[in-house]
C-alpha positions in Angstrom: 31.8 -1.2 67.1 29.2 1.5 66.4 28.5 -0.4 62.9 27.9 -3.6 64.9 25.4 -2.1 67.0 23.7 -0.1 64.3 23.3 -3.5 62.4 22.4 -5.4 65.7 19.7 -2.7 66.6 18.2 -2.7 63.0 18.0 -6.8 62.8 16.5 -7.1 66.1 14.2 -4.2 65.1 14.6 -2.2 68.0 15.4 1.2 65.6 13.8 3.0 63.1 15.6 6.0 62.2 20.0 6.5 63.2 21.5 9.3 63.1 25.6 9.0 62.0 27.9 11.2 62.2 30.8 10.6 59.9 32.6 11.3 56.1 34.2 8.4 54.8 33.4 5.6 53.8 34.0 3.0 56.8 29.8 2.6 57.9 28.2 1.7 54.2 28.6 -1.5 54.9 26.4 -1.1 58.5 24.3 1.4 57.0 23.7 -0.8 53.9 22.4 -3.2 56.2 20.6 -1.1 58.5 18.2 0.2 55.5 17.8 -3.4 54.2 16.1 -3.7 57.8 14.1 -0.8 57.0 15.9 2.1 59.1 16.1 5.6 58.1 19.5 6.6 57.9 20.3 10.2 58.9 23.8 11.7 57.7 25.5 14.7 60.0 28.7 15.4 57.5 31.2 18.1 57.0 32.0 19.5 53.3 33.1 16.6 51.3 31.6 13.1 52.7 32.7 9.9 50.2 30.3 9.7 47.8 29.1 6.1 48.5 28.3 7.6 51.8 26.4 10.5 51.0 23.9 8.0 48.5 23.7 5.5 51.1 21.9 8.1 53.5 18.2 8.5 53.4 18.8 12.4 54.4 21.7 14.7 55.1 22.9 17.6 56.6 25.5 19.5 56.7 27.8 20.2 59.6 28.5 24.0 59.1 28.6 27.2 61.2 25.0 28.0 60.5 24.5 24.2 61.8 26.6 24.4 65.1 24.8 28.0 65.9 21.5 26.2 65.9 22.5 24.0 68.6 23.6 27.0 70.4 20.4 28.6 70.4 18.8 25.6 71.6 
């Protein structure tokens, strides 16, 4: 249901940038879409995300200790 909104959200316009947190390969389609609608697509991933993923995404970043100790701090 998340890819339906993130699609929904992106053709109505209402988004610009999404942030996802995943590693397979189950929102390219959503994502796919999303950035034909012109949002900026944000990947949070852990060590090995699918491949098709990890191009589909605009940026990325890496879900590591260093990562998680940031949020800590904040």
């Amino acid at each position: 249901m998340m890819g339906v909104d993130l699609v929904l959200l992106s053709a109505k316009h209402q988004i610009t940038h999404a942030a996802i947190l995943a590693g397979d390969s189950d929102f390219i389609p959503a994502i796919e879409a999303a950035k034909d609608e012109g949002v900026l697509i944000h990947l949070y991933h852990g060590r090995n995300p699918h491949s098709e993923l990890w191009d589909a995404a605009d940026e990325r970043l890496l879900i590591d200790r260093g990562f998680t100790a940031s949020l800590l701090r904040h």
